[in-house]
C-alpha atoms as a printed R data frame, in Angstrom:
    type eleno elety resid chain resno       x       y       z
1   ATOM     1    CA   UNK     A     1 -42.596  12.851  -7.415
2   ATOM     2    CA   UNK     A     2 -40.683  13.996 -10.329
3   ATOM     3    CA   UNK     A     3 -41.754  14.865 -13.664
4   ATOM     4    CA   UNK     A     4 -40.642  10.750 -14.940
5   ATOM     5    CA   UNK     A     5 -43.608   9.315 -15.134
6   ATOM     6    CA   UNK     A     6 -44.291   6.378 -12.216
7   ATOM     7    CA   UNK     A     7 -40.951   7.434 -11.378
8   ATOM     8    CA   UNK     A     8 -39.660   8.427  -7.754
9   ATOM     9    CA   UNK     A     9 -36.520   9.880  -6.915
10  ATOM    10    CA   UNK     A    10 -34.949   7.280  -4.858
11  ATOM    11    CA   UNK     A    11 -31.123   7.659  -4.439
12  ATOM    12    CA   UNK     A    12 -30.026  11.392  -3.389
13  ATOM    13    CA   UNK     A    13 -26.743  12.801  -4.430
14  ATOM    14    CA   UNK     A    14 -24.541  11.865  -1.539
15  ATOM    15    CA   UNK     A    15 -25.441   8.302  -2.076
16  ATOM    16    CA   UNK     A    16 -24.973   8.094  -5.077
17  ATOM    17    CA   UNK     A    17 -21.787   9.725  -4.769
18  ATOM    18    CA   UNK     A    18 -20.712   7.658  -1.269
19  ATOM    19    CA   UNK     A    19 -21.729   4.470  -3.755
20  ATOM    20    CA   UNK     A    20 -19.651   4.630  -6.496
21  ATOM    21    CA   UNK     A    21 -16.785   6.422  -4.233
22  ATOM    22    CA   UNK     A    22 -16.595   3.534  -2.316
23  ATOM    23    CA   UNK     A    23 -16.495   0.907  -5.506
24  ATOM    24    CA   UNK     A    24 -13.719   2.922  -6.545
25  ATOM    25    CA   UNK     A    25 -11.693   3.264  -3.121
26  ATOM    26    CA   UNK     A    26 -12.178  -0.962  -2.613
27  ATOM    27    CA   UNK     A    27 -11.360  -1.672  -5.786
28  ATOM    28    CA   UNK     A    28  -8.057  -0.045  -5.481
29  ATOM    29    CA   UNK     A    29  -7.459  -1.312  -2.033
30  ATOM    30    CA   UNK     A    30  -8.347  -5.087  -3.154
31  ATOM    31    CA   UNK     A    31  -5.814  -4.189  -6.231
32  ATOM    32    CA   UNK     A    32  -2.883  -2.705  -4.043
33  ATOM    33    CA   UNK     A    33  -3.172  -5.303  -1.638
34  ATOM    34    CA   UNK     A    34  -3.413  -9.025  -3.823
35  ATOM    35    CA   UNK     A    35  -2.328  -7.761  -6.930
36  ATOM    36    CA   UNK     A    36  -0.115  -4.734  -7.407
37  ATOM    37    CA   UNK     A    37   3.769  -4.672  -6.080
38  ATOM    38    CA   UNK     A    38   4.769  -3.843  -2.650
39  ATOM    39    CA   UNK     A    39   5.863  -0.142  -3.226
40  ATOM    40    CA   UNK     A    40   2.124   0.584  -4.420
41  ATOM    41    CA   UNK     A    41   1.635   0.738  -0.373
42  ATOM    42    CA   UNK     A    42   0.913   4.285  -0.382
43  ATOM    43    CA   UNK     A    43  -1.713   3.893  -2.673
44  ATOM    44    CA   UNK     A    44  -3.354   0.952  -0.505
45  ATOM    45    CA   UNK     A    45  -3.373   3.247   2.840
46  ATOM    46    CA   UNK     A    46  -4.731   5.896   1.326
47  ATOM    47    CA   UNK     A    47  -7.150   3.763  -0.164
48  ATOM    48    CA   UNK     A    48  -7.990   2.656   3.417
49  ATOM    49    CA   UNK     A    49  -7.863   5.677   4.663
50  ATOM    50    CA   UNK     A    50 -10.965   6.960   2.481
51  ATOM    51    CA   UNK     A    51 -12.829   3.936   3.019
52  ATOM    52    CA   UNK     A    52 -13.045   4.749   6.410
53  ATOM    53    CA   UNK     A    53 -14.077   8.315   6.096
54  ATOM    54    CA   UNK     A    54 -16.807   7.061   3.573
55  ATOM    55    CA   UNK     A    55 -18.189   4.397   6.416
56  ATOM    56    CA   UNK     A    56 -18.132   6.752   8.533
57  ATOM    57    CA   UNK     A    57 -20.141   9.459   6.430
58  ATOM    58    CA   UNK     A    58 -22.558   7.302   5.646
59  ATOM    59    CA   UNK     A    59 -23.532   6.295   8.659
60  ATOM    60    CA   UNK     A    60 -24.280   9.943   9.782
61  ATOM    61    CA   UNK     A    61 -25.638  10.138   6.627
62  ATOM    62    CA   UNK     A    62 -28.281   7.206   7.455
63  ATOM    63    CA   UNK     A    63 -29.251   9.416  10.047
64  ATOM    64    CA   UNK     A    64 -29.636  12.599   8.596
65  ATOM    65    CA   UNK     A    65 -29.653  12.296   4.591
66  ATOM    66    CA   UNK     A    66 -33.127  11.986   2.671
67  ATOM    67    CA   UNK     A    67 -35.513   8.845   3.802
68  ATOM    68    CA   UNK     A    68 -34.415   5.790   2.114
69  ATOM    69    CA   UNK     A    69 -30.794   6.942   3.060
70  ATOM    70    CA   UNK     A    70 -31.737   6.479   5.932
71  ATOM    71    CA   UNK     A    71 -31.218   3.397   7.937
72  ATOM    72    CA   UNK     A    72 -34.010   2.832   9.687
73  ATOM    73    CA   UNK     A    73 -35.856   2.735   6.020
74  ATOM    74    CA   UNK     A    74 -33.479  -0.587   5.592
75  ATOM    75    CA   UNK     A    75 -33.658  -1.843   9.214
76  ATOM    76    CA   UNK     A    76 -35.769  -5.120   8.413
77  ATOM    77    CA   UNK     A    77 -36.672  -7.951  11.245
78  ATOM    78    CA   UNK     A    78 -35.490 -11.318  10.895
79  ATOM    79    CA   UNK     A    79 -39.161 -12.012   9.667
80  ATOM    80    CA   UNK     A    80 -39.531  -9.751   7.251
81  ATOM    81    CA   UNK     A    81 -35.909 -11.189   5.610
82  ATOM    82    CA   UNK     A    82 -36.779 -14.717   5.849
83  ATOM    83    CA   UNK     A    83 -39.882 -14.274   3.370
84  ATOM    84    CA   UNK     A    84 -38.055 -11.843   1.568
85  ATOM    85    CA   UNK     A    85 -35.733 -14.912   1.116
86  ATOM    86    CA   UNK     A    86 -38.708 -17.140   0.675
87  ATOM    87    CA   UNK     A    87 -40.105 -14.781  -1.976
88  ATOM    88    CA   UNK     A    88 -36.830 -15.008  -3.996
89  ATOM    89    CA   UNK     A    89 -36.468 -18.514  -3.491
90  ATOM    90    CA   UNK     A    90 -40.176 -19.088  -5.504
91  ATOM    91    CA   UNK     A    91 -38.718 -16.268  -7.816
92  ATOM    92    CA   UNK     A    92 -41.466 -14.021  -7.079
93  ATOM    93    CA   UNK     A    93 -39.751 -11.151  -4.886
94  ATOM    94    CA   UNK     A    94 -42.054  -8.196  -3.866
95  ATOM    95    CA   UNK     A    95 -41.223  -4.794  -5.379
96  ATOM    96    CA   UNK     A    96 -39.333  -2.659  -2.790
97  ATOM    97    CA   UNK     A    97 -38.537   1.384  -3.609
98  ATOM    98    CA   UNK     A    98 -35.697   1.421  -1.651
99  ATOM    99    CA   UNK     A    99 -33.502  -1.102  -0.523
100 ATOM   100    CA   UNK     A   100 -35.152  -4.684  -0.053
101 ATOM   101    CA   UNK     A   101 -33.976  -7.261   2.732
102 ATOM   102    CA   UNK     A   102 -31.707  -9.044   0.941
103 ATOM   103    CA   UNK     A   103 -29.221  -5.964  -0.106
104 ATOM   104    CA   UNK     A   104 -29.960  -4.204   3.619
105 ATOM   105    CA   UNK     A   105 -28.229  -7.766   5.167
106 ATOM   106    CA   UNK     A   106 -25.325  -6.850   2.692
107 ATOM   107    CA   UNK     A   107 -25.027  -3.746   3.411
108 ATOM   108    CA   UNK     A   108 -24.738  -3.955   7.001
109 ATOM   109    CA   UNK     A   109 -22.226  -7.171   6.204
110 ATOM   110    CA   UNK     A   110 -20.611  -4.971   3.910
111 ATOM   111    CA   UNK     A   111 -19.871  -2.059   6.814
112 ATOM   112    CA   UNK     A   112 -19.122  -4.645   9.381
113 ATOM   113    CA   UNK     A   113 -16.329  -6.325   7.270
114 ATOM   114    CA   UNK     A   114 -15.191  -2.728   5.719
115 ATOM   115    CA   UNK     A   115 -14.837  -1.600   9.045
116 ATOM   116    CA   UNK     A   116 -13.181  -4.412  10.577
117 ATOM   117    CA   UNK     A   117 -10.698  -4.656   7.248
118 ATOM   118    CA   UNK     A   118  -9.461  -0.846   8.173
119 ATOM   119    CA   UNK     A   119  -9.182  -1.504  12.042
120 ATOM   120    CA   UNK     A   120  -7.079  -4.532  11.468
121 ATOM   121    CA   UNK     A   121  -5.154  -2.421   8.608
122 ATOM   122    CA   UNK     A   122  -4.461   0.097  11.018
123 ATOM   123    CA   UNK     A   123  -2.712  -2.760  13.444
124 ATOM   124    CA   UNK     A   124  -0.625  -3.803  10.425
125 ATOM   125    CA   UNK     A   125   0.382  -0.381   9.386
126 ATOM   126    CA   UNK     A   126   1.470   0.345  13.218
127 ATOM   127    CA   UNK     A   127   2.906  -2.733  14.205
128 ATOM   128    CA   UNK     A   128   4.393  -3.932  10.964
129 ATOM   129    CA   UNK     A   129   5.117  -0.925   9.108
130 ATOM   130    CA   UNK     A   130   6.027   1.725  12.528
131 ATOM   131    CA   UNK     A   131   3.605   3.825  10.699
132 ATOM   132    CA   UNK     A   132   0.288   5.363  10.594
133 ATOM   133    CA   UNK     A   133  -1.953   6.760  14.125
134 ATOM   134    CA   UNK     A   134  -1.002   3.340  15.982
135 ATOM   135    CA   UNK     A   135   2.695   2.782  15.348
136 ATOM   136    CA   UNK     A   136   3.232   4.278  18.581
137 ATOM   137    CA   UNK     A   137   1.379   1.989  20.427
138 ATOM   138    CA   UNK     A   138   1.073  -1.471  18.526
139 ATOM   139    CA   UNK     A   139   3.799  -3.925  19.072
140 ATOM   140    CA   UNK     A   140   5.284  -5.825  16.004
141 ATOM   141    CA   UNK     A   141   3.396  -9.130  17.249
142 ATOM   142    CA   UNK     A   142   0.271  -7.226  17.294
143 ATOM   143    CA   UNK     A   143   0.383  -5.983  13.687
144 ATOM   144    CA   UNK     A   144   1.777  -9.680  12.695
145 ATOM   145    CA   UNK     A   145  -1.690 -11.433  14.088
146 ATOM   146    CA   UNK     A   146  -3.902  -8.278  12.912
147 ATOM   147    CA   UNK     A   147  -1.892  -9.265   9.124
148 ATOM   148    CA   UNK     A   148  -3.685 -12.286   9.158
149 ATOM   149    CA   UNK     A   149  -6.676 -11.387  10.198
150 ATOM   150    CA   UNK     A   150  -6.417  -8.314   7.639
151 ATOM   151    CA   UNK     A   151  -6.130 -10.939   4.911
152 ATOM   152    CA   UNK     A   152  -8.929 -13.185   5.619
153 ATOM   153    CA   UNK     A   153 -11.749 -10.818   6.154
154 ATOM   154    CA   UNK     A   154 -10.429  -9.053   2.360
155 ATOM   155    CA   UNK     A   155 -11.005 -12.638   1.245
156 ATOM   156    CA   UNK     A   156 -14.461 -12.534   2.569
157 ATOM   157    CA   UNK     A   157 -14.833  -9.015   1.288
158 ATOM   158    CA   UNK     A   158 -14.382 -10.619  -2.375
159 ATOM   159    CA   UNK     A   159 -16.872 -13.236  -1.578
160 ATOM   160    CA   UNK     A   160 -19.494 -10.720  -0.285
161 ATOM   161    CA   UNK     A   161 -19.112  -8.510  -3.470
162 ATOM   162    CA   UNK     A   162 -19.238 -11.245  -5.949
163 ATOM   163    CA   UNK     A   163 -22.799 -11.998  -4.024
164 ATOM   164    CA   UNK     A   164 -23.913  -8.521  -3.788
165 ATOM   165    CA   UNK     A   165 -23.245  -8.317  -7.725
166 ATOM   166    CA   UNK     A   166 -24.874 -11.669  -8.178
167 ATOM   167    CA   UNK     A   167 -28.034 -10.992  -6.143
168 ATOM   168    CA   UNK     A   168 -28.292  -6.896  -8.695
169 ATOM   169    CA   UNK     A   169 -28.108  -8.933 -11.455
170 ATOM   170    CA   UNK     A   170 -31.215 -11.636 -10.502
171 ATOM   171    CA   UNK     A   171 -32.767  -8.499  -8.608
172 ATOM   172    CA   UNK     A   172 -33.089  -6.891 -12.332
173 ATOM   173    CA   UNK     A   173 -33.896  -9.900 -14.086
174 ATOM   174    CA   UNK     A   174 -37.076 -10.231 -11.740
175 ATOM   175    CA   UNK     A   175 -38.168  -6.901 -11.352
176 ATOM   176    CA   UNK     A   176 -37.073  -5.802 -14.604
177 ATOM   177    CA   UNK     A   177 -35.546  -2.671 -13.678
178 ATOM   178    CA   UNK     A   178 -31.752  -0.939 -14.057
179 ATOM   179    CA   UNK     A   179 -30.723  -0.628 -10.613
180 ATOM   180    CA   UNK     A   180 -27.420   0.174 -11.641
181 ATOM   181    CA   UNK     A   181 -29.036   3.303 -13.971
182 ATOM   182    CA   UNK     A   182 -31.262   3.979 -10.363
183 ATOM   183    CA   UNK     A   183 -27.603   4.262  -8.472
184 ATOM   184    CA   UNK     A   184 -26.667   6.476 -11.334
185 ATOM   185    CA   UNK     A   185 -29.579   8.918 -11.886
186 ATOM   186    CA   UNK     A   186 -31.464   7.906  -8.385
187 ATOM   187    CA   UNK     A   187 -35.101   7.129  -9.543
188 ATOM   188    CA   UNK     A   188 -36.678   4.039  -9.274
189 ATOM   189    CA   UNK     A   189 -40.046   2.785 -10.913
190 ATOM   190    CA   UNK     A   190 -42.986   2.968  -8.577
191 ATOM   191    CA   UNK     A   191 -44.845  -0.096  -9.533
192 ATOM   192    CA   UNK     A   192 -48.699   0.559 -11.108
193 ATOM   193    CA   UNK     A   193 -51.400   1.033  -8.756
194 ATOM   194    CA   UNK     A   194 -48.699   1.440  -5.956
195 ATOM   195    CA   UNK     A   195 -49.170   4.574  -3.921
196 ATOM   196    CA   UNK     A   196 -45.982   7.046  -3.669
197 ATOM   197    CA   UNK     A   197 -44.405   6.915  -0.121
198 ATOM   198    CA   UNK     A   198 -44.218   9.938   2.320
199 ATOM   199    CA   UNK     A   199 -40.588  10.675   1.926
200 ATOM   200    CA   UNK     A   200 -38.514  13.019   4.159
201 ATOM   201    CA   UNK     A   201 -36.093  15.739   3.444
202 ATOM   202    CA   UNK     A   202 -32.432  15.294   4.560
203 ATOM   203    CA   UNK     A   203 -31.227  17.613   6.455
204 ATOM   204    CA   UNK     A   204 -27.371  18.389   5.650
205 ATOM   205    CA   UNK     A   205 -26.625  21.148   8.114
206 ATOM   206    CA   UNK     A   206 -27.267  18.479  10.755
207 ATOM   207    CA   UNK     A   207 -25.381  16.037   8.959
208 ATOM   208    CA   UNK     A   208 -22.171  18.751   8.820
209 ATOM   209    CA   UNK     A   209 -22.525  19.994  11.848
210 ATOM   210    CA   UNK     A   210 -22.016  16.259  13.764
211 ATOM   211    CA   UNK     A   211 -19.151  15.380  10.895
212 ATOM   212    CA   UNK     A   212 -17.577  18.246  12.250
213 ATOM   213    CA   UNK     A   213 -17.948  17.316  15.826
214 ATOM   214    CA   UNK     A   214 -16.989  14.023  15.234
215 ATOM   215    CA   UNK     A   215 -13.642  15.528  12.936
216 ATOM   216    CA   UNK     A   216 -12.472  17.593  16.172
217 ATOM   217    CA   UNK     A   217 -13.070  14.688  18.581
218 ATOM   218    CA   UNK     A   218 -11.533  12.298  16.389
219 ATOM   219    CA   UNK     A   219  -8.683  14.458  14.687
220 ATOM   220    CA   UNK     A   220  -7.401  15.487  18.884
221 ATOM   221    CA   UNK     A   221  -7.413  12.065  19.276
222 ATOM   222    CA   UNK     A   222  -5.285  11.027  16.503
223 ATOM   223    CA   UNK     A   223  -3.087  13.680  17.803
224 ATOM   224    CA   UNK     A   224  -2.416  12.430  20.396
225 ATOM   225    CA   UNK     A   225  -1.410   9.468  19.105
226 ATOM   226    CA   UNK     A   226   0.578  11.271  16.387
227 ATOM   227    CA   UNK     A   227   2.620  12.642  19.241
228 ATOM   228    CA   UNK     A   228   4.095   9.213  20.063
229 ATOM   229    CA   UNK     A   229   7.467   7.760  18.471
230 ATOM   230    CA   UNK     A   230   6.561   4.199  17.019
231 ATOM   231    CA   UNK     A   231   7.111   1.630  19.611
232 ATOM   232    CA   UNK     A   232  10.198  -0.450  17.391
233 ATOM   233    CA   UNK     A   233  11.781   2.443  16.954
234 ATOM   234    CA   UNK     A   234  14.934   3.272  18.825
235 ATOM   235    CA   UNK     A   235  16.882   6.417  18.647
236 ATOM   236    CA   UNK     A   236  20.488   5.342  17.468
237 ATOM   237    CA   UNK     A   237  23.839   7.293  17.418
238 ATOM   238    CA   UNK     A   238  26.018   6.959  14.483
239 ATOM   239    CA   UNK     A   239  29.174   4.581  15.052
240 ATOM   240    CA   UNK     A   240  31.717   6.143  13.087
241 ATOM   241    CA   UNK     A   241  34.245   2.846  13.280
242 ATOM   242    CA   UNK     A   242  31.508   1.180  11.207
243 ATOM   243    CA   UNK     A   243  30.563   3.600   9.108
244 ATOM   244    CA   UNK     A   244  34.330   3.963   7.999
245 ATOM   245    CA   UNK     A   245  35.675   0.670   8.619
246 ATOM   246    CA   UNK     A   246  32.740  -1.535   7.349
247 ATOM   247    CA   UNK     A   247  31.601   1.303   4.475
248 ATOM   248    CA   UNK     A   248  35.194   1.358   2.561
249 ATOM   249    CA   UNK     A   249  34.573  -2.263   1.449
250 ATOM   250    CA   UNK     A   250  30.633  -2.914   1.162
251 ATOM   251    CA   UNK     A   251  27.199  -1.358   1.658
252 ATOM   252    CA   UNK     A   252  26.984  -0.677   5.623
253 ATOM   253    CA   UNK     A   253  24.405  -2.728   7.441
254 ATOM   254    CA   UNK     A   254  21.802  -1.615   9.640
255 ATOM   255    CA   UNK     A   255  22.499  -3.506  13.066
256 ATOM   256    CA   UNK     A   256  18.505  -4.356  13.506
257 ATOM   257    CA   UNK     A   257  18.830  -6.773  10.853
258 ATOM   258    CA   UNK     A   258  20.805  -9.530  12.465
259 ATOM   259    CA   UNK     A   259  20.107 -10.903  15.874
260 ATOM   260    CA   UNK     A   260  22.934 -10.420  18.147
261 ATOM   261    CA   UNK     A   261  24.737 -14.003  18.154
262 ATOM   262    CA   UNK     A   262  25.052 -13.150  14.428
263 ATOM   263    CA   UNK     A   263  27.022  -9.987  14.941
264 ATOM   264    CA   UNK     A   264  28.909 -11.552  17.507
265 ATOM   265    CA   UNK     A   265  30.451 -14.434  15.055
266 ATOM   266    CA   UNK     A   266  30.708 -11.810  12.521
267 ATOM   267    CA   UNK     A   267  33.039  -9.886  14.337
268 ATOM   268    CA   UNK     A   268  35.142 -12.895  16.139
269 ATOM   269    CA   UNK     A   269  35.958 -13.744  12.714
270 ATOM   270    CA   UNK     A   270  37.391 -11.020  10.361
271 ATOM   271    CA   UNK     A   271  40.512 -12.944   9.725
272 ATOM   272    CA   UNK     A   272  38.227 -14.821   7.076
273 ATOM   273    CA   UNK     A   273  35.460 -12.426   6.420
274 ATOM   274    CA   UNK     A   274  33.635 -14.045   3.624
275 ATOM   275    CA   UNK     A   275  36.952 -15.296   2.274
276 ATOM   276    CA   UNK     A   276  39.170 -12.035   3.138
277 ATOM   277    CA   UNK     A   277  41.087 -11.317   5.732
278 ATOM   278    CA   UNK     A   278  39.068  -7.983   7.536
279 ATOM   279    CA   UNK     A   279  40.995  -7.825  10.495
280 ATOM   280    CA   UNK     A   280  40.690  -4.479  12.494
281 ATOM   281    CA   UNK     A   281  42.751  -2.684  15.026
282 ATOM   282    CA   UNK     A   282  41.611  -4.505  18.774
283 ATOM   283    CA   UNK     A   283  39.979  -0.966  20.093
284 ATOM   284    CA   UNK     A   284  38.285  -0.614  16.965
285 ATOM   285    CA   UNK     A   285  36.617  -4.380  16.465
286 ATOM   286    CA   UNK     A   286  35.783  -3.631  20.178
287 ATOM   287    CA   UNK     A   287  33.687  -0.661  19.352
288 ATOM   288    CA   UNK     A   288  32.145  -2.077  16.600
289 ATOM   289    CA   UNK     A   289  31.534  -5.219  18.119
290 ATOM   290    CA   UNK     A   290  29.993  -3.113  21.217
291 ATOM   291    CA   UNK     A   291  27.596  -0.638  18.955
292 ATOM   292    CA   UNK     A   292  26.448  -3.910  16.959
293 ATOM   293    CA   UNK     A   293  25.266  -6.029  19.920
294 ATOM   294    CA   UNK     A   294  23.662  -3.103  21.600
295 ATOM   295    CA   UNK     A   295  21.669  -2.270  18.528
296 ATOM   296    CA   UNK     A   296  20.659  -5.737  17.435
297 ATOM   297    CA   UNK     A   297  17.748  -7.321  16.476
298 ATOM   298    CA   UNK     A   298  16.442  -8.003  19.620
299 ATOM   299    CA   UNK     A   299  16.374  -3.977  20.603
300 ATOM   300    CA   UNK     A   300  14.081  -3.357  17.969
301 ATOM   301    CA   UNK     A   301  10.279  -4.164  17.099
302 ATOM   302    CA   UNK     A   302  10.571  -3.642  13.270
303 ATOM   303    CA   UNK     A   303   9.123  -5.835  10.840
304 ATOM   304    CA   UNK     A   304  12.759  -6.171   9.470
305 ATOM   305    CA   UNK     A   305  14.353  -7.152  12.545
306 ATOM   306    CA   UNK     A   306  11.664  -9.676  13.873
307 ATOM   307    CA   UNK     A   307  12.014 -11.108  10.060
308 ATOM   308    CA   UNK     A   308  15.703 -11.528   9.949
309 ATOM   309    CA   UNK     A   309  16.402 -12.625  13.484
310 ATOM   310    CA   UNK     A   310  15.169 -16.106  12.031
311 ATOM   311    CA   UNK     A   311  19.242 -16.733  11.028
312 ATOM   312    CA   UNK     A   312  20.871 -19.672   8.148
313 ATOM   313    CA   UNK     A   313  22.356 -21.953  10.673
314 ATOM   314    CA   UNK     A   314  24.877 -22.416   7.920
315 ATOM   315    CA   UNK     A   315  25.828 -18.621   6.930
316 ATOM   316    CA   UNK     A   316  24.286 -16.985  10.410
317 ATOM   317    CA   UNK     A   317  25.295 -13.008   9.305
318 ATOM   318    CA   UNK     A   318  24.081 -13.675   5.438
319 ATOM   319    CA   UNK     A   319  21.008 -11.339   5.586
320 ATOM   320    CA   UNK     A   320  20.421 -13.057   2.054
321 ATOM   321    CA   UNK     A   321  20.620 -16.496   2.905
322 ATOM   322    CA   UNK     A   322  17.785 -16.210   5.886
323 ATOM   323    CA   UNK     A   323  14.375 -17.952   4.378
324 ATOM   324    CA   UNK     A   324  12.266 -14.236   4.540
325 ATOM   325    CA   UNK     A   325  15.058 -12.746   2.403
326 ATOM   326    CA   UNK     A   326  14.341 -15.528  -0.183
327 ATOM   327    CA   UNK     A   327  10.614 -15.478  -0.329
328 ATOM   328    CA   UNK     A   328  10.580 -11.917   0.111
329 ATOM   329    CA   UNK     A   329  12.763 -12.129  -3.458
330 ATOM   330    CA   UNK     A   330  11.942 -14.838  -4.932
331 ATOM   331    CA   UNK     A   331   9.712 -13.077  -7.945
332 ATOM   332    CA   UNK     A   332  12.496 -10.746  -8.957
333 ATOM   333    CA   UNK     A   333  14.234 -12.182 -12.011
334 ATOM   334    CA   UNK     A   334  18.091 -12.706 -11.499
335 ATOM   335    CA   UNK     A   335  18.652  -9.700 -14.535
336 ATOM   336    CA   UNK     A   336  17.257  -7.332 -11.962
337 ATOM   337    CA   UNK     A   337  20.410  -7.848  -9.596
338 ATOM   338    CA   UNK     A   338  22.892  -7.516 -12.500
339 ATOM   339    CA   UNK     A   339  21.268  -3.911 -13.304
340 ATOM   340    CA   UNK     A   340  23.765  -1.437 -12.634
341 ATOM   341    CA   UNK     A   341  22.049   0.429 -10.641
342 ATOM   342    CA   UNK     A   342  21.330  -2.556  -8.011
343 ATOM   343    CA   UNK     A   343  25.048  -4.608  -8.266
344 ATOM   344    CA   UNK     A   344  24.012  -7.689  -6.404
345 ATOM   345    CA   UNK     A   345  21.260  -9.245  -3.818
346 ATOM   346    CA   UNK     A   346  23.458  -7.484  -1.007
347 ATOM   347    CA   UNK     A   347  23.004  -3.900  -1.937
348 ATOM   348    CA   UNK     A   348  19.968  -3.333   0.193
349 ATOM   349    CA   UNK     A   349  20.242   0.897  -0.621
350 ATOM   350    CA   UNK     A   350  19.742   0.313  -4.429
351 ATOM   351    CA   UNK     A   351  16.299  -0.059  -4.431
352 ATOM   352    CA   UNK     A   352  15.112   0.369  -0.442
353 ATOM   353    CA   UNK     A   353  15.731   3.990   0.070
354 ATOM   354    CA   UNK     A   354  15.328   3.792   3.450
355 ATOM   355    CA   UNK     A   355  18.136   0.775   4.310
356 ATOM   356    CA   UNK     A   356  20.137   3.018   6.429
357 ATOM   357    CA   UNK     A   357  17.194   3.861   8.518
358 ATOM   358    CA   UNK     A   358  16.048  -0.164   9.072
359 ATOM   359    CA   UNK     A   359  12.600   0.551   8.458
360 ATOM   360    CA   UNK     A   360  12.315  -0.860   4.999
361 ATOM   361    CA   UNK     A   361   9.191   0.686   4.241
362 ATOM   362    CA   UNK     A   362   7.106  -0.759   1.112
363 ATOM   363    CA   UNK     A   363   6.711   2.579  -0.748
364 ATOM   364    CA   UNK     A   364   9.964   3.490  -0.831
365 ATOM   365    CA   UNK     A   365  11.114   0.597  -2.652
366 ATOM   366    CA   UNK     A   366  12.439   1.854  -6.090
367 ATOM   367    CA   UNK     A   367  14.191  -0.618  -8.514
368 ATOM   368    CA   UNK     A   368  16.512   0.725 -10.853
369 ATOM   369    CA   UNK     A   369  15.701   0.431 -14.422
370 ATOM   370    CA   UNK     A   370  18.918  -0.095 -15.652
């Protein structure tokens, strides 16, 4: 007991802590991912990255921390949450000092769709994005589905905290107490004439010592993974006949961002290269032509590449004519282009700093301010 009076302390530290961490972590994920722009990736996959370190601590935590940490405190039958519902429904809900029914179902929703919202983020990042402990073995397809799916369960995520905020809010207009202040300061009123509960210590030496168990099993195993080049990457030699040739006039192309028919016209027509004659000495267009169709589109897995494979019919090597460049544009104003530091809509190096690699990354997008 402590020294509040019909008071019982309730929450311990590292749940209040893993609590109000994890409000904080979602919240910015839920922000980087429907609201903020594209180059606030970093901040999203970190985000995801700590949410999954939090799950993960609190489930050893439910195991080890102080007793109504602990899951089994929580672990209700489908009885017992069916006249908990029944009890609510009549508005006459029985007093619980830990969690009741009702928030235990979301919080093992909440873990199930937190969980599955980082696994399927993980897919994007490797199959989409070539990055992160999967890019080595998660194919572009993969991390396109796993997008979806990503998506939809965050939707759900939204749902299940606007309900988990709802059902606090009726919780304390029934019972009368602050369970936000209890998540806070961790006591809890112990109603009068109720008997204080036998509580258990937690034990944290337990709780490190799995954690770091689980760190060294985990970390070798992400290693390992580590170790492995991401699967749409290909190593690439450096054409000098295109750098030079192509690079004296515009901004040189990456070849994984046209499918190879699109090279091929490209370079069978120089004579009238977007209204200029480009012609090149024979050996020359040869090599070109040559480095082009063997590093096409269709010998990488990039998101970039699988994008802009899907040609204009009418302008088939216009990377900003193809339908993904447009809607992957379309909310930049028109004064953004005429910056000086941009030029145009074909200067993919003024604001992706990676262009010359292909990968296109979403944090290293960088618009020029003037």
């Amino acid at each position: 007991m402590s020294n509040h009076e019909n008071k019982i302390k309730v929450w311990d530290i590292p749940t209040r802590v893993f609590h109000w961490s994890l409000v904080i972590l979602v919240a910015t994920g839920l922000i980087t991912g429907f609201v903020s722009p594209e180059w606030w990736m970093g901040i999203h996959i970190w985000a995801g990255y700590g949410t999954v370190l939090l799950i993960i601590f609190r489930l050893v935590w439910g195991i080890f921390g102080s007793e109504f940490s602990r899951i089994e405190t929580f672990a209700f039958t489908p009885r017992e949450v069916i006249a908990h519902m029944r009890e609510l429904l009549f508005l006459r809900p029985l007093h619980y000092i830990g969690h009741n029914p009702a928030g235990a179902m979301m919080i093992f929703a909440l873990i199930f769709f937190l969980f599955s919202i980082t696994i399927t983020g993980l897919l994007v990042l490797g199959g989409e994005e070539n990055q992160g402990p999967l890019a080595g073995v998660t194919s572009y397809q993969v991390g396109d589905i796993a997008a979806d799916i990503h998506e939809v369960l965050a939707l759900i995520l939204v749902v299940l905290i606007g309900l988990h905020v709802v059902g606090v809010i009726v919780e304390m207009r029934l019972t009368r107490e602050n369970l936000v202040k209890s998540m806070f300061d961790g006591y809890k009123i112990i109603p009068e004439g109720k008997t204080p509960p036998v509580t258990r210590p937690s034990r944290p030496i337990a709780a490190a010592a799995f954690l770091l168990a689980f760190a060294a099993i985990s970390g070798s195993v992400l290693w390992v993974f580590s170790t492995m080049p991401p699967s749409g990457i290909i190593q690439m030699a450096e054409n000098k006949d295109y750098t030079t040739e192509c690079g004296d006039c515009h901004e040189v192309y990456h070849p994984s961002l046209l499918p190879k028919v699109s090279w091929a016209k490209l370079m069978t027509g120089l004579e009238n290269h977007l209204g200029e004659d480009a012609s090149l000495d024979r050996d020359v267009a040869a090599s070109i032509a040559a480095y082009l169709d063997t590093h096409a589109a269709e010998a990488w897995d990039t998101e970039a590449s699988n994008r802009f494979s899907r040609i204009s019919l009418d302008v088939p090597y216009q990377i900003t004519a193809t339908a993904y460049w447009k809607r992957k544009h379309s909310g930049i104003s028109a004064d953004v282009f005429k910056r000086k530091g941009v030029g145009n809509r074909a200067r993919c190096a003024s604001c992706h700093r990676d262009a010359a690699t292909g990968h296109f990354d979403d944090q290293n997008i960088k618009i020029p301010k003037q």
